[in-house]
C-alpha positions in Angstrom: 0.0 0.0 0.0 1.4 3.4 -1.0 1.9 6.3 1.9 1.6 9.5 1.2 4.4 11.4 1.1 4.0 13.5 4.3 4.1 17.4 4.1 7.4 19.2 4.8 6.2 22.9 5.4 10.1 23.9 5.1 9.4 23.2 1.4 5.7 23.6 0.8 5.3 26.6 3.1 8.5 28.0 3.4 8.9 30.8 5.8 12.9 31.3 5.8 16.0 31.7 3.3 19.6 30.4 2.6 22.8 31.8 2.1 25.6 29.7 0.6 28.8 30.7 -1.7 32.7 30.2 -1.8 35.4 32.4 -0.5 38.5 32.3 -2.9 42.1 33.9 -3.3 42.0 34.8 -7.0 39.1 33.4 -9.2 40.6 29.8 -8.5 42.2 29.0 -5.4 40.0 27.9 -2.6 40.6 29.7 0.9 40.2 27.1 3.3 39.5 28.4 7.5 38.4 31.9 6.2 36.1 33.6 9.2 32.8 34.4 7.6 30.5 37.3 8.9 26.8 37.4 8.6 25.1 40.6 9.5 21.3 41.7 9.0 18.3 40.3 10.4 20.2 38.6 12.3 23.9 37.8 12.6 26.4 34.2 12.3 29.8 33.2 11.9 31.4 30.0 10.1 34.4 28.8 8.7 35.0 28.1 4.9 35.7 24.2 4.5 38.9 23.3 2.6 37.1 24.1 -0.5 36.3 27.7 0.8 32.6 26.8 1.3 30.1 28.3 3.5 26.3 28.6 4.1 23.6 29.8 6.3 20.5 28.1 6.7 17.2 29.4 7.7 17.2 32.9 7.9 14.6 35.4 7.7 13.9 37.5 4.9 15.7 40.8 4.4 19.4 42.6 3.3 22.6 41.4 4.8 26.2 41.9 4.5 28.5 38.7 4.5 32.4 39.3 5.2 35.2 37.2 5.0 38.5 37.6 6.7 41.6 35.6 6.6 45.3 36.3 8.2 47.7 36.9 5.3 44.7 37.8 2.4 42.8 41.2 1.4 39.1 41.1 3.6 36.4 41.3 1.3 32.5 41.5 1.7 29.5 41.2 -0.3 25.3 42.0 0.2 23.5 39.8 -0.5 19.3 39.4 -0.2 17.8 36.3 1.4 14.5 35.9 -0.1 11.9 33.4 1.5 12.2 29.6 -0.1 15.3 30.1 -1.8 18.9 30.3 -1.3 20.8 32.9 -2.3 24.3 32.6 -3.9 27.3 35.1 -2.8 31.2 34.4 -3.2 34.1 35.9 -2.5 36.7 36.8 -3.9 39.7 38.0 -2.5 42.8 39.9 -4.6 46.2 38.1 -4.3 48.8 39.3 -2.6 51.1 41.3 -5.1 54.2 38.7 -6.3 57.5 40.0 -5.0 60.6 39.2 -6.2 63.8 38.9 -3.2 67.3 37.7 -2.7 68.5 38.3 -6.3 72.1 36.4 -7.1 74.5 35.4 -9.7 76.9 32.7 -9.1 79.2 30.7 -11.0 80.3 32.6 -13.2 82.4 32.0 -16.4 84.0 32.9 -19.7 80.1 32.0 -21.3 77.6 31.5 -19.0 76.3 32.8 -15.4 73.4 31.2 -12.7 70.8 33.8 -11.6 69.0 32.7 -9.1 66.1 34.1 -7.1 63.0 34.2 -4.9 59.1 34.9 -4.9 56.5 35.3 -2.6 54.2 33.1 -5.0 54.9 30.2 -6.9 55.5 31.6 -10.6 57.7 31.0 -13.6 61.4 32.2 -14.2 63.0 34.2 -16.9 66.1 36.3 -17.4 66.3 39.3 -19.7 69.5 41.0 -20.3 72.4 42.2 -22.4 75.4 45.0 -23.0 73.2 48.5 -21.8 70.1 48.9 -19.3 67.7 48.0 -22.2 67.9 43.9 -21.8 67.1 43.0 -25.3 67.7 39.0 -24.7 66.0 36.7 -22.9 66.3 33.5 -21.6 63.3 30.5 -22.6 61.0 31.2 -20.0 60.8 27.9 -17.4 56.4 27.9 -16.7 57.4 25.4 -13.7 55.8 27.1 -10.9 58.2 27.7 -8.1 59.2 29.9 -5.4 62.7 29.1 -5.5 64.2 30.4 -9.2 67.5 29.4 -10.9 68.0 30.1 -14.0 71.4 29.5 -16.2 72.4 32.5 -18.6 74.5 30.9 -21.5 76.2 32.3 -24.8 78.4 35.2 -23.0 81.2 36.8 -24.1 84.6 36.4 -21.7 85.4 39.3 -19.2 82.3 41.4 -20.4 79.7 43.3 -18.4 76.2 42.3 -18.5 72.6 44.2 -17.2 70.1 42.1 -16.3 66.7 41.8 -14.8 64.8 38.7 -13.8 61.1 38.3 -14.9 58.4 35.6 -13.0 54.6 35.1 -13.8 52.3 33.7 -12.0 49.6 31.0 -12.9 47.1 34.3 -12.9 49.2 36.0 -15.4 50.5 38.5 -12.9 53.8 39.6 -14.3 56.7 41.4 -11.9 59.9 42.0 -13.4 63.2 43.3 -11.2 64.8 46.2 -11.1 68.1 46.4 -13.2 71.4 44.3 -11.6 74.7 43.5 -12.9 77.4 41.1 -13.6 80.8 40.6 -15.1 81.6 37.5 -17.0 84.3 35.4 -16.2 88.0 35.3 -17.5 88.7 32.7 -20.7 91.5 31.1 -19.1 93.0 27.8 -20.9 93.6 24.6 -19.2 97.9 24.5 -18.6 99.7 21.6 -18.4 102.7 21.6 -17.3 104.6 17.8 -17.4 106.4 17.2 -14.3 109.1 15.8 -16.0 110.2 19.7 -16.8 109.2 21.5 -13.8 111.4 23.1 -11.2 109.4 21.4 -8.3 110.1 22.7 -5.0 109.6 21.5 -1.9 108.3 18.2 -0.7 106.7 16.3 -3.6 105.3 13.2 -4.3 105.4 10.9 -7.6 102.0 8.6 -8.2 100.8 6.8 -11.1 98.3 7.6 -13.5 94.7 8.2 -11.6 91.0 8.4 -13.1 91.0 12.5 -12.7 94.8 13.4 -13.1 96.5 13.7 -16.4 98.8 10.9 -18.1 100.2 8.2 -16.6 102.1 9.8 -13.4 101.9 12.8 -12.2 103.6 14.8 -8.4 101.3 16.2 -6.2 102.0 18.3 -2.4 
């Protein structure tokens, strides 16, 4: 025998509304354990789940004001009308923090090539521009790992030369910061010389060994 489905006057005679949205840094990333503020009618606070999801259930009809606030992001706030029988939809977002770019270094540096590296606030890509005068007309290929910890390697440099540079990182937003201008000098192009022991005037307290893996020919003296 069929029952009838009993009534639900939440549904059929509804006499409150709902407020539900997300809270997000950016338009993509969630912001998980953001405080969210209800005020109006009457007044709540939640926590956004890890997905940056909230909502209010049964509230009476009227204007509020929901606010979201987070230690490290913008605040941001929204109005938002609960009407009877429905819920009302009203997410967040909040601007990113602006990418910064910090502890700017060369190292290693030879006849052709130099290691820039550097750091950001936000993971982003790396790049290098540079070149002979303040105007960086080359560029490295731009590395779209996205990273907070940058190196990148600066080949095809000529020996004993001074080089401008800048280095460039984008985040997955598209937010492009580029450094101020910095400088380097190439190394020396110094030839390997071999000098045979045989010939040498060695002085002082020397020692004769065969030929080794990493040495050259087939004895050699070391100190």
């Amino acid at each position: 025998v069929a029952v009838p489905v009993p009534d639900m006057p939440w549904k059929s005679s509804p006499t409150r509304g709902h407020i539900m949205g997300t809270v997000t840094l950016g338009s993509s990333t969630w912001v998980d354990g953001a405080t969210v503020t209800l005020t109006g009618p009457t007044s709540r606070t939640m926590k956004t789940d890890g997905t940056g999801f909230y909502a209010f259930i049964d509230l009476p009809a009227g204007s509020y004001t929901v606010a979201a606030t987070k230690l490290g992001i913008a605040p941001v706030s929204t109005p938002a009308s609960v009407i009877v029988g429905q819920v009302t939809t009203a997410n967040m977002q909040a601007p990113p923090p602006p990418l910064t770019l910090t502890n700017i270094q060369t190292g290693g540096e030879t006849a052709s090539s130099v290691n820039v590296t550097w750091t950001t606030n936000l993971q982003s890509t790396s790049r290098v521009v540079f070149g002979l005068d303040k105007n960086c007309t080359s560029t490295t290929t731009e590395n779209t790992s996205l990273v907070t910890s940058h190196s990148v390697n600066v080949a095809g440099l000529q020996p004993l030369t001074a080089y401008y540079f800048r280095v460039v990182s984008r985040t997955g937003d598209e937010l492009e910061m580029m450094s101020p201008v910095y400088a380097f000098v190439s190394g020396p192009d110094i030839p390997d010389i071999i000098v045979d022991n045989l010939q040498a005037s060695l002085v002082g307290s020397w020692v004769t060994a065969t030929s080794s893996p990493d040495k050259y020919w087939s004895n050699y003296n070391y100190c």
